[in-house]
N, C-alpha and C positions, 0 to 999 in steps of 0.2 A: 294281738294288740299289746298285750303286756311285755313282748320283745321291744315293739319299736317304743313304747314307752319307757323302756329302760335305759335303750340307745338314745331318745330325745334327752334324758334328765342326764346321762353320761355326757352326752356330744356338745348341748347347748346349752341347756342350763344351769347345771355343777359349773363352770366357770363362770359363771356371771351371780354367781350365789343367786341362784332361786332354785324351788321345789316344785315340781309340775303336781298337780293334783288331780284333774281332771283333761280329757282327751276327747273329741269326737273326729272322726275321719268325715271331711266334708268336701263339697265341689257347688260352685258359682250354679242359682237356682238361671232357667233359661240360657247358659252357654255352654259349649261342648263342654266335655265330662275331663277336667284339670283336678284331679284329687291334691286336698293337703290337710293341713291339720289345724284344728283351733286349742290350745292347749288356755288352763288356764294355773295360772302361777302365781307365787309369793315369795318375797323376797327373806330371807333369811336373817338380815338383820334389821333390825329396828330403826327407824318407825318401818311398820308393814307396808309392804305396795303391792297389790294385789293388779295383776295385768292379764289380759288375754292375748297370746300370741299365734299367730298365724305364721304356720311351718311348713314348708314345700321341699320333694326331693329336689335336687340341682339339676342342670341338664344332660349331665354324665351319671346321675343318677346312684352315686356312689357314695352321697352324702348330705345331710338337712343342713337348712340352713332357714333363718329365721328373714321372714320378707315382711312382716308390718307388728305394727305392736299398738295394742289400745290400754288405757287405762280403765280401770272398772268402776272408778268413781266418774266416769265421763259417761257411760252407759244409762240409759233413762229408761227403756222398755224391753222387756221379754219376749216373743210372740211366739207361742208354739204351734200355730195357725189353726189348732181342732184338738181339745182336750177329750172327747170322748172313743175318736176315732185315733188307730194307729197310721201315722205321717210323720215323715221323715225329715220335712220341712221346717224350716224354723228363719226365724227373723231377729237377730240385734241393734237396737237401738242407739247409736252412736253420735257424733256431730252429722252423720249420714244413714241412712239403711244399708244394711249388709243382708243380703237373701241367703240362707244356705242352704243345701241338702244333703244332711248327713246319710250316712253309707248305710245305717240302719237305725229304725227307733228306738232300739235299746239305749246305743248309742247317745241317739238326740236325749233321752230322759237321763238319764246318767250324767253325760254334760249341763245339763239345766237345772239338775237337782247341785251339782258340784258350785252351780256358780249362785244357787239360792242361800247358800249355807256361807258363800262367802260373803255375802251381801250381809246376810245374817251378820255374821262375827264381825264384819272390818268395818263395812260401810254406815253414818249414819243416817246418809242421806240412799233412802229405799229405793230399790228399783221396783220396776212395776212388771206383773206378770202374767200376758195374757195368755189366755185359751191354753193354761195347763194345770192340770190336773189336780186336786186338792189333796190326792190321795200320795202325788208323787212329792207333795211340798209338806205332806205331814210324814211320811217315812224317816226323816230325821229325829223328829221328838221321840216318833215310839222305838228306832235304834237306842237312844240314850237312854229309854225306860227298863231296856232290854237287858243291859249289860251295869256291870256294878259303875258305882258313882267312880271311882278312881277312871275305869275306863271313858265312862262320859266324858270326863273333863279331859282325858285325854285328848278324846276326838274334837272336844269344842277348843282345846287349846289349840288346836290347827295340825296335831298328828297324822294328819291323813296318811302318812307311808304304811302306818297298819293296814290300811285297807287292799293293799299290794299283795297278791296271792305268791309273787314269787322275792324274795331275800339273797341278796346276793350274799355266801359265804367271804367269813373275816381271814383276814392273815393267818390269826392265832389258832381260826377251827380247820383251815387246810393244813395249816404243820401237824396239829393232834390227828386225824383225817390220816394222810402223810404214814405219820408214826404208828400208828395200828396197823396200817396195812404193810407196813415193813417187819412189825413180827410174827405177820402170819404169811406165811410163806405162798400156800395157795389163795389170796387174795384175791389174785387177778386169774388164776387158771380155773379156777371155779369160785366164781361167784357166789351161787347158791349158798353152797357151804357156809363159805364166808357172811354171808345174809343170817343165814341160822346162827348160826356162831354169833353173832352180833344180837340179834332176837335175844337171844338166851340169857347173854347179858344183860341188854337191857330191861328184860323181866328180873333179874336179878336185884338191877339196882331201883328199879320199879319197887320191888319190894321191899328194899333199906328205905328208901325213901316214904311208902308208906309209915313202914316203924316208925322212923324217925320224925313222922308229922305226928302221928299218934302220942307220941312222949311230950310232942309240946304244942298240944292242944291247948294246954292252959296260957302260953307265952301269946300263939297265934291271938286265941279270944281277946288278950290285954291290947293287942297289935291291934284289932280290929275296932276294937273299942277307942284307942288313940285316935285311928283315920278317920271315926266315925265325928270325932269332935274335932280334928281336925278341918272336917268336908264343913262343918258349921261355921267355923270361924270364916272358912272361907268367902262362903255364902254372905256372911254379916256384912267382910270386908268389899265384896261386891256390890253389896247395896249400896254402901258410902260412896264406893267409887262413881256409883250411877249416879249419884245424887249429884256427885261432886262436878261431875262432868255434863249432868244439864243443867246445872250453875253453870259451869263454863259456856256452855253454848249459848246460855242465855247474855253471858258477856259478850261475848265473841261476836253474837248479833247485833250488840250495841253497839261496839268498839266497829263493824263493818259496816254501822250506819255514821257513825261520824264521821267515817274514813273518808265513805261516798261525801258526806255535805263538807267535809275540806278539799275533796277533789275537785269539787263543786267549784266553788269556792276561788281553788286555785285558777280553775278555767277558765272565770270570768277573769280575773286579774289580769291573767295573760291576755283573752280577748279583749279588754281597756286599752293594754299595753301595746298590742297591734295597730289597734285602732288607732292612737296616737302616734304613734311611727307611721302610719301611712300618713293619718296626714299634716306631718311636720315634712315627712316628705313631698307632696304634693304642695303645699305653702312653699316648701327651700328652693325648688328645681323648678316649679312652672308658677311664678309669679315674678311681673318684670316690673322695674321699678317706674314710675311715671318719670322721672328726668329721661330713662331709656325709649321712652315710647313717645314722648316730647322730642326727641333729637329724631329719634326715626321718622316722625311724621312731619318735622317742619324743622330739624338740625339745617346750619350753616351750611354748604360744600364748597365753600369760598376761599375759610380760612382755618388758619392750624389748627386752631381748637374746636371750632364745629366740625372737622375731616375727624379729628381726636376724640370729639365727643359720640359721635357717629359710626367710628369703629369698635368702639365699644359697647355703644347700644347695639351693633347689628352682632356683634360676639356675643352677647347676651340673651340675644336673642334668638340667635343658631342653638345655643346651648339649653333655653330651653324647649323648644324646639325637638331637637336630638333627645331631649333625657328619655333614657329605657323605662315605659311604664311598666308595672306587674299587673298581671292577670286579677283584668275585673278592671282595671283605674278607666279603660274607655267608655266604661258604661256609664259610668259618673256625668252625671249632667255640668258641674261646675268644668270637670277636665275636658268635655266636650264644647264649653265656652269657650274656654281659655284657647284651644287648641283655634277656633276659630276666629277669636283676636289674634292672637300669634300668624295665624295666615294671611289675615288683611294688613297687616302691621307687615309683614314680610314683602306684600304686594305692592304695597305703596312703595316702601324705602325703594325696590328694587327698580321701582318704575321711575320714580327723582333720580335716583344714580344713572339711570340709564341716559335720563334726557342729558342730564350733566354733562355727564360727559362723552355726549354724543356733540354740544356744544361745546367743550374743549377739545376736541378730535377736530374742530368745522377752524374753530379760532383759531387757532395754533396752526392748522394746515395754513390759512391765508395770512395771519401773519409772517411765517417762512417765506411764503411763494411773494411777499411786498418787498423782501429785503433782496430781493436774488441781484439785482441789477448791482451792487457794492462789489459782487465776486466775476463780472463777466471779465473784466480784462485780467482777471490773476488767475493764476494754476492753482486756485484752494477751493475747496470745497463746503460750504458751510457747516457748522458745528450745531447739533441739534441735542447741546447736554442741558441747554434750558428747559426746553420742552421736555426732555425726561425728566428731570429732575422733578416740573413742578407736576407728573405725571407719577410717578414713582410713590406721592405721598398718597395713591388711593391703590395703592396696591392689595393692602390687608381688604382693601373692600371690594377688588375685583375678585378677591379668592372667594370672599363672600359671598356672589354674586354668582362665581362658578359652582360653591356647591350647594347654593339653595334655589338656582335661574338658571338651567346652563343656558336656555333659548336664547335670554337676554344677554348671558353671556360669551354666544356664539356671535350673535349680533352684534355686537361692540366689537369683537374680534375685527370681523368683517368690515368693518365702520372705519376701523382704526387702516385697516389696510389700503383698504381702496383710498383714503384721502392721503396718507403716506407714501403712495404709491404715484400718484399723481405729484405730488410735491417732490418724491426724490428722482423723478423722472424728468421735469424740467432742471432741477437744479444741476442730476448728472448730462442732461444731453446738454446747456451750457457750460459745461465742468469741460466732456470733451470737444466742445467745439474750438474753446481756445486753445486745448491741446494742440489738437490739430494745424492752430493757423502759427503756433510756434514751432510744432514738428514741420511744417511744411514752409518757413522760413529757415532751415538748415542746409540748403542750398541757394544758389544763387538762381539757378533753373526752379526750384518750387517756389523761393520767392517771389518769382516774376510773373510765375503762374497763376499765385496766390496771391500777388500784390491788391489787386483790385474783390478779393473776397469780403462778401458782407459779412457780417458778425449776427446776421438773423438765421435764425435757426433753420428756416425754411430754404434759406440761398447754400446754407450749405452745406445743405442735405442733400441739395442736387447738384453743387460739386463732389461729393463725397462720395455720392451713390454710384457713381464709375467707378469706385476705389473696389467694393464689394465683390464686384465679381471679377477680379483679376488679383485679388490675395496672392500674398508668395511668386506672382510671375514677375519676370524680369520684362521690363517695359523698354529698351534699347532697341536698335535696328539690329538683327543676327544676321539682316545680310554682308551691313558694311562689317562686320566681326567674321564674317566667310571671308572677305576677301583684305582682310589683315595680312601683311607681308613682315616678314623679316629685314627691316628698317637696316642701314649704314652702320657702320661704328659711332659715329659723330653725332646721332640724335636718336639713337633706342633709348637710351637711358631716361631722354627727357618724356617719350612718347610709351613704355611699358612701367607702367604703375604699379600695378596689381590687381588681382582677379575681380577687386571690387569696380573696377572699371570696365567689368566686361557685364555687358547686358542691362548697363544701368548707366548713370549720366556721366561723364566725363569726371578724367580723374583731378583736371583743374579746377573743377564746382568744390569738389568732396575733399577735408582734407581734417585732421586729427580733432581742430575746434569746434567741426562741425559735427561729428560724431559725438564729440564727449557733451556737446549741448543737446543730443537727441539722446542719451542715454540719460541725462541729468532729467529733462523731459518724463522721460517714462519713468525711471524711477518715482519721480514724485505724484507721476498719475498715480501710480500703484498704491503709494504710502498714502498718497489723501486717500483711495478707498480703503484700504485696510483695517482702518480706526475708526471707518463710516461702517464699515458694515462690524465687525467685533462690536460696539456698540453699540449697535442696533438691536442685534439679534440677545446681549446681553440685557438690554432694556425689556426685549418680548418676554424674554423667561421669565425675568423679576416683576415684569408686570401681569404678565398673565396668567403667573403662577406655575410654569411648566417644567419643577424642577420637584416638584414634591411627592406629582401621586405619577405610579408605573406607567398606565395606560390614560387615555381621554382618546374624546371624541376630535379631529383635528374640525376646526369651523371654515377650513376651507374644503372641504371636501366635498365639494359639488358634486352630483350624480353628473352635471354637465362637462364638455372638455376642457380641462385645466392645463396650463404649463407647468411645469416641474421638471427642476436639473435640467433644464436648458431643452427639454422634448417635451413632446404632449400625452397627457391621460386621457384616454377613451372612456367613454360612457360606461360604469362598470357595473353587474350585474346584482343583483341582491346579496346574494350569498359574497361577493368580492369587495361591499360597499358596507359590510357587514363586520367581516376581515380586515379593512381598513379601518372603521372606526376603534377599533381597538388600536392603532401602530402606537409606536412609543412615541412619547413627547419631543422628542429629536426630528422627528418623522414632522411634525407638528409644527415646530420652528421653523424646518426648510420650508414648508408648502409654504408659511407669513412670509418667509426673506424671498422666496422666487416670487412672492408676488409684489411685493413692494420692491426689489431690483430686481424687477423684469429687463431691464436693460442694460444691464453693466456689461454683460456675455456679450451682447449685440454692437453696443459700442469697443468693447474693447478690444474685439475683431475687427472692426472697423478700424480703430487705429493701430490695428497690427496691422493690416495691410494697406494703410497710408507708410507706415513704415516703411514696410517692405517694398512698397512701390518709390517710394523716394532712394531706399537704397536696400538690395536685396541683403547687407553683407548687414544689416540692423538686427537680423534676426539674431546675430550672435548676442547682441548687447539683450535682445529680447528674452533670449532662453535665458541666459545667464539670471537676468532679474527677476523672471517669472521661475524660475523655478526656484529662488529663494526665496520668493514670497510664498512661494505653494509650500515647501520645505517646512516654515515661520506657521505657516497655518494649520499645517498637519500638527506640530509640537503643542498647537493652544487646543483647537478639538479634527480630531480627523475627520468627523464625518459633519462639523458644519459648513454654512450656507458656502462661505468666502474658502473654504480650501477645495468645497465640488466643484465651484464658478472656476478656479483661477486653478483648476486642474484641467477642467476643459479646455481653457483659453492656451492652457501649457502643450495641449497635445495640438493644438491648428498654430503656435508658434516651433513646435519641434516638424512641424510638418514643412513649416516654411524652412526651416532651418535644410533640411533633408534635401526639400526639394532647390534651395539653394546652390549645395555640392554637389547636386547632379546636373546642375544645369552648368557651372562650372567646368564638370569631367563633360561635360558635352561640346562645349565653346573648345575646349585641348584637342578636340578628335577634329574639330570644325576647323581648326589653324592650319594657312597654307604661308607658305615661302617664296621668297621670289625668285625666279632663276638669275637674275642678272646681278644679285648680291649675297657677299657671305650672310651665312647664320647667325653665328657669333651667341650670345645667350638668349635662346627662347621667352619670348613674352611670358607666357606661362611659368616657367621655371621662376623668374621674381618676382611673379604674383603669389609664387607660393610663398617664395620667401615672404612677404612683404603679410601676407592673409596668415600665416604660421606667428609672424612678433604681432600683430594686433589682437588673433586670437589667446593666444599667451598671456596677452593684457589685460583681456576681458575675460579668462576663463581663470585666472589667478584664483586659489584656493573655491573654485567655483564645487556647487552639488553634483552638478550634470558633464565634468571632465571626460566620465566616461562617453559620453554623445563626442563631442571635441577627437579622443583619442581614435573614434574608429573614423571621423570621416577623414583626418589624417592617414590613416592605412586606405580608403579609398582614395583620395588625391594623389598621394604620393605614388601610388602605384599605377593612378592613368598619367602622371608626371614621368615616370619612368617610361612605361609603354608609347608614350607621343614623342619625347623625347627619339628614342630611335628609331619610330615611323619616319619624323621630321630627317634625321640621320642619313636614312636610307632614300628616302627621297631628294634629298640635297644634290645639287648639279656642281653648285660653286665655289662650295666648300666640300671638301673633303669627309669622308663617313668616321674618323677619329677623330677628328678635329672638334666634331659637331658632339660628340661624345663625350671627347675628353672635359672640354670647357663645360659643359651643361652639369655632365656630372659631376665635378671640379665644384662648381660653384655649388651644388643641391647640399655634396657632402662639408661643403665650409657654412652652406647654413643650419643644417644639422648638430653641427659639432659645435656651433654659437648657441642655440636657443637651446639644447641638449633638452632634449623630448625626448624621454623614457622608452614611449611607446613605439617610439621610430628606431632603437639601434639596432636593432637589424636592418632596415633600408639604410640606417647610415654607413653599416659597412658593405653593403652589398653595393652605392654608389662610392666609396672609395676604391673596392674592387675594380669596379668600370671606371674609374678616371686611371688607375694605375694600369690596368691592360689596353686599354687604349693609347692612354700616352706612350706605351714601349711601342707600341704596332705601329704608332704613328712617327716616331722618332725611326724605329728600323725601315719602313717603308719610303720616308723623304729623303734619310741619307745616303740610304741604297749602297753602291760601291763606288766610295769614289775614286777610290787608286783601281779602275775596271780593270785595267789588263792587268796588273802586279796581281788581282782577284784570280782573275781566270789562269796564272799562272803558277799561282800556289796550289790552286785547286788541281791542275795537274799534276803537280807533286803531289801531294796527298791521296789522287787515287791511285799513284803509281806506288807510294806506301802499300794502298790500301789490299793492292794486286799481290803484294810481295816481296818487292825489291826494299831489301834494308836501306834506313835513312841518309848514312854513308855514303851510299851507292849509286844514289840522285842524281850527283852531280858527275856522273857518268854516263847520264842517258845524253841521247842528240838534242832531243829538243829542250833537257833543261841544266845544260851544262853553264858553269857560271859565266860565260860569256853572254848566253842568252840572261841571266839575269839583270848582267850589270845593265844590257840592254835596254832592259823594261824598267829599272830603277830611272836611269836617267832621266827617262818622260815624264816623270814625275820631280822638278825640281819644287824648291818651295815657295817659289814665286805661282809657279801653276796651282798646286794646295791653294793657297789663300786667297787664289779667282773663285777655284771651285766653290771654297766654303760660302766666300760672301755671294755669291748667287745664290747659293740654298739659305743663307739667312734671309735675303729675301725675300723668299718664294713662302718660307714659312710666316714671315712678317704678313704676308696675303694672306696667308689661309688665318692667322687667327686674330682675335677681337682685342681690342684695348682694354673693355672693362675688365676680363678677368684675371688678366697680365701674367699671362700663362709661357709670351714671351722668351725670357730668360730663363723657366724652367724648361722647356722646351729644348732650347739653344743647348744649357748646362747636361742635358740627357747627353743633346747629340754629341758633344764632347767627349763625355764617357766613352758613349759608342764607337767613334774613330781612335780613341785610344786603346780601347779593347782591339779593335783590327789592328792596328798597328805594332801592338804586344806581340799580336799572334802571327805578323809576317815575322819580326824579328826571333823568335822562338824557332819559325818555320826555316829560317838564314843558320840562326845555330847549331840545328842537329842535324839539318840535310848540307850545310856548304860548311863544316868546321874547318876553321885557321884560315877560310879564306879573306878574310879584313873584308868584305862586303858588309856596306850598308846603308840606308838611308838617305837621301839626300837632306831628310829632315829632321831634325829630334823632338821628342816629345815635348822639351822646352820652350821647341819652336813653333808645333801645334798649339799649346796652349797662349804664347803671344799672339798668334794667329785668329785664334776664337773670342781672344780679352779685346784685342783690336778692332774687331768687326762688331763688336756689340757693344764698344763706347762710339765709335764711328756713325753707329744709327742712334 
């Protein structure tokens, strides 16, 4: 025990300046067996602090370490559990019981005598000591009686290391130590020796040392005499002190009773101070003023200042309402009042706002629906910024309403819909009714149709109701368009219009004025809804609040089936009705706008395909506008009411559009010709032209060009492909003829309107007019000096055999007699028959309008001139120096061809 006591007071507490005094080895009394140690200590400098620490090995076991620490003035009872009997058991008294059981009762007594003696010295306030021993709590005094007074005081001054059986040697006694045993040689080889040898000495100086106490025996007695009246003085000055310091306590007693009655004191001050803040708080925050509770219960809702005094009482009233009590204010009988005025006062107002303006929602609907009759014969739409406006000024008090009623305020929702919905449903199905009867005066054939239409709603719904189900088709006869022919010179031009007259009314009905008055038409349907619904929908946010908070409940959200986006909602399940009520306020807005223009979709298909029925070629003017307004609407908010609506309506206008150019490339495959007359320019071909500059016009810096560009690449390429079906099929014209003209003209319209997207078809049809025009110029002119033909050609193979060109005119059959021969047949009176009968022939085969004529002609000129180069070349190197030539010169060719084509 004295080892590890020297390693606790090394390890742990020499660094923390204290001095261990006493030790027992102990373990937790009823838990397995945890040994550690209760040490008890003092702190080395002043003031004293006397502690019991509790020391346990670590879990590697290699070293202490200090796990709790108690004060000893904190300790109240002792209990050694059985003072007569030996137990090992003991009990300290702390803020809790501590049970221990020390390793032995030596132990236990030692430690509890250690810690009597501190009690003793430090503490003035006693600890109590049960069930131990009197004998073991009087072994101190008769220690002190035992040994001299210096030592007493020693012990009672807190000395305890005397009591320590083992001393660790100093620096200075291991170096002397050291030094001794280095001048005796056998030291360490024999001990013994060494032992004696030391003995001997120390009897030695045992016996100076006796001497020399002997010689001052008389100094010692003077010595002892001093400490004797020293120990007195001490004694005296003790007693002062005792005295002095239960004076003090007795201060100290007083001074910690005034302390207590100003802490007192203080505490009430404070609890006043509370008291008063609650309730300046409860007076500030939940008390409403009677002007407040006078407007709430019987305020104006009429006019500015009662709507003004009213949003202020209900702010007032929300706020206090809202204010955060602290814990406890519910239990308060006055706060439990108040809180139930503030309900009835809540209940009321919400209930007056609601009739209000469930009776402004009823007026305002039927005032609208009285004026309608002003807008039936105009293309406008009426303006409903009155009604917002004077709707607009209870806004702050539907938010009101939304966050202290939503019921009431889902209700008004609904209130406000249904009667707006009915109103802006008559007002748009009048809106496009007279659309209608002015789109459908844009022909002379729909006027006459339409002449006799009534202006009531009911009549012409059931004109209009055939319009629905025949959207986008082409309403003409396809048979009498089967048996379309390829018309004379003299009256195509007046009879091929353009595509737009195929499958739809004649092209004498339809003509630039009447277009641009059906395009002015639509535009302006569009722009009168535009500004109807952006305002609309702007009115809902601002008034129903739905720009402020993330989520709400939307009030239309019926468990029942709903329209929305132009489809229906099914019946949805709890858990998806649940999910919905949270969507975002966008979500919110749409479900108000699909239901209050439930019918803009409905109608404005409708009058797309009164459009398109009056003329399918409208759809251009249609995509073009509607996708600028969709474009225009996407740029204000993409996902509201008016860019979903007029997105939809954009995809059954591009459909019409689509299915337009296909019904076109259908009618090109569907065209027959007549055998008994030339071709000359395919209907089709100047309908493209003609459908290529209108589109141009209408698709000018347009969104949707790219739509425009590809059905270009499909036209033009079943233009091409019909083009030489027709060609090949041709009886009465010629298969270059039909060719060259068709293509001639595609690449002159090409090359005027210059469409980007087409040059490649633009050069791919100047390719086919230029290979065609040679094929058709070499195949009409053929040979017309035939025999001078065939007899060059037998010089040339007889070249071709071998016989030098010199040499020719040695053979029998083409000796220069036989040439001059075959020249003669050919004077130039016979030439200028020949030619003008082939001008003729080709005057047949081609058309006036594309006046291909004189190009034609001018080719074949070339052509005979090139032959005629190539006999006289063929005269020079096979018949040299024979003066043979011609009976014509190219001079004379060329009057020959200038003659024949001013002659016709």
């Amino acid at each position: 025990m004295t080892a590890i006591k020297h390693a606790l007071q090394r390890d742990i507490f020499t660094p923390n300046d204290e001095r261990l005094l006493g030790i027992v080895n102990v373990c937790k009394a009823g838990k397995k067996k945890k040994n550690c140690f209760l040490c008890a200590t003092v702190t080395t400098e002043r003031p004293v602090q006397v502690k019991v620490v509790k020391v346990k090995k670590s879990d590697k076991g290699d070293f202490y370490k200090r796990q709790q620490t108690w004060e000893l003035r904190d300790l109240t009872e002792v209990d050694a559990k059985d003072a007569s009997k030996e137990n090992p058991e003991f009990d300290l008294h702390f803020e809790k019981v501590y049970r221990w059981v020390a390793s032995s009762t030596a132990e236990k007594n030692s430690f509890i005598s250690c810690i009597w003696k501190l009690n003793q010295r430090y503490l003035r306030k006693k600890v109590e000591f049960v069930n131990v021993s009197s004998q073991l709590l009087e072994e101190l005094p008769k220690a002190e009686e035992s040994v001299p007074s210096g030592e007493s005081q020693s012990v009672a001054g807190g000395d305890e290391d005397a009591l320590d059986d083992y001393q660790e040697l100093s620096t200075r006694e291991e170096q002397d130590i050291e030094s001794m045993m280095e001048m005796c040689e056998y030291a360490i080889s024999n001990a013994e020796a060494f032992a004696e040898k030391l003995s001997s000495e120390l009897q030695v100086l045992d016996g100076a040392n006796i001497q020399s106490i002997m010689a001052s025996e008389k100094q010692v007695n003077i010595l002892m005499q001093l400490l004797d009246e020293a120990l007195g003085e001490v004694d005296t000055i003790e007693g002062k002190l005792s005295s002095y310091e239960e004076m003090l306590q007795s201060v100290k007693d007083q001074m910690d009773q005034i302390s207590q009655s100003n802490r007192l004191i203080q505490i009430s001050n404070t609890n006043n101070g509370k008291l008063l803040d609650e309730i300046q708080f409860l007076v500030n925050y939940m008390d409403l003023s009677k002007g407040h509770i006078r407007a709430l219960q019987e305020g104006d809702l009429t006019s500015p200042k009662g709507i003004e005094a009213c949003i202020n009482a209900s702010e007032a009233l929300l706020q206090c309402m809202n204010v955060a009590l602290r814990p406890g204010h519910d239990k308060l009988m006055a706060v439990t009042q108040q809180q139930l005025l503030f309900a009835e006062l809540r209940d009321t107002f919400a209930r007056r706002l609601t009739n209000h303006l469930n009776n402004v929602f009823v007026h305002q609907g039927h005032d609208q629906s009285s004026t309608l009759s002003q807008h039936t014969t105009e293309l406008t739409l009426p303006k409903h910024s009155p009604l917002h406006r004077d709707l607009l000024r209870y806004a702050k008090l539907m938010e009101w309403l939304k966050n202290t009623h939503r019921e009431k305020y889902e209700g008004l929702s609904r209130t406000y819909v249904d009667y707006m919905s009915r109103l802006y449903e008559r007002e748009i199905k009048d809106f496009f009714e007279v659309a209608k009867i002015k789109m459908a005066g844009t022909t002379k054939e729909a006027k006459g149709k339409f002449a006799t239409l009534p202006r009531k709603e009911s009549a012409l719904k059931q004109e209009t109701e055939s319009l629905h189900g025949s959207s986008g088709k082409l309403t003409g006869s396809t048979s009498s368009l089967n048996k379309l022919t390829v018309q004379g010179s003299n009256s195509r031009r007046s009879q091929s219009s353009s595509l737009l007259d195929m499958g739809n009314m004649s092209a004498s009905d339809l003509d630039v004025a009447d277009r641009t008055k059906f395009d002015k038409i639509f535009e302006q349907v569009l722009s009168e809804l535009e500004p109807l619904c952006l305002a609309e929908q702007d009115f809902i946010s601002k008034f129903f609040k739905l720009q402020q908070h993330p989520t709400v409940t939307p009030p239309l959200a019926q468990p029942e089936t709903e329209e929305s986006d132009g489809g229906m909602l099914s019946r949805m399940p709890p858990q998806a009705e649940h999910r919905h009520s949270l969507s975002s306020e966008k979500d919110m807005v749409r479900l108000m706008m699909n239901k209050i223009f439930q019918s803009i979709e409905t109608e404005l298909n409708s009058l797309i395909a009164l459009g398109d029925k009056i003329d399918s070629f409208n759809s251009l003017y249609m995509l073009v506008k509607m996708s600028h307004h969709v474009w225009t609407a996407e740029n204000v908010d993409p996902a509201s009411y008016l860019s979903t609506t007029l997105g939809n309506v954009l995809v059954t206008v591009k459909r019409n559009f689509d299915k337009c150019i296909s019904g076109q490339i259908r009618q090109m495959e569907e065209v027959k010709i007549s055998k008994k007359s030339k071709v000359g320019i395919l209907l089709f071909v100047t309908g493209f032209e003609e459908f290529a500059e209108l589109a141009e016009t209408i698709f000018r810096n347009a969104e949707r060009r790219g739509d425009l560009d590809k059905a270009y690449v499909k036209l033009i390429r079943a233009v091409f492909v019909n083009v030489e079906k027709v060609a090949n099929e041709s009886q009465k014209t010629p298969r270059d003829v039909v060719m060259m003209e068709n293509f001639h003209h595609i690449f002159s319209t090409l090359s005027r309107l210059k469409i980007s997207c087409l040059d490649a078809e633009r050069r791919e049809a100047k390719h086919k007019y230029t290979d065609h025009l040679q094929s058709y110029v070499i195949n009409s002119l053929g040979q017309p000096l035939e025999k001078l033909n065939h007899f060059f050609e037998g010089v040339e193979a007889r070249v071709a055999q071998g016989v030098r060109e010199e040499e020719v005119s040695y053979q029998l059959a083409f000796n220069k007699q036989e040439l001059r021969k075959v020249i003669k047949e050919y004077p130039g009176k016979e030439v200028k028959k020949g030619l003008d009968n082939l001008y003729k022939k080709v005057d047949k085969h081609l058309c006036e309008e594309e006046s291909l004529l004189q190009v034609v002609w001018h080719s074949m000129q070339d052509e005979f001139i090139r032959q005629y180069k190539h006999f006289e070349d063929l005269i020079g190197r096979c018949y040299p120096g024979s003066g043979i030539t011609m009976e014509f010169t190219i001079q004379d060719m060329l009057e020959y061809f200038s003659s024949i084509a001013q002659s016709h």
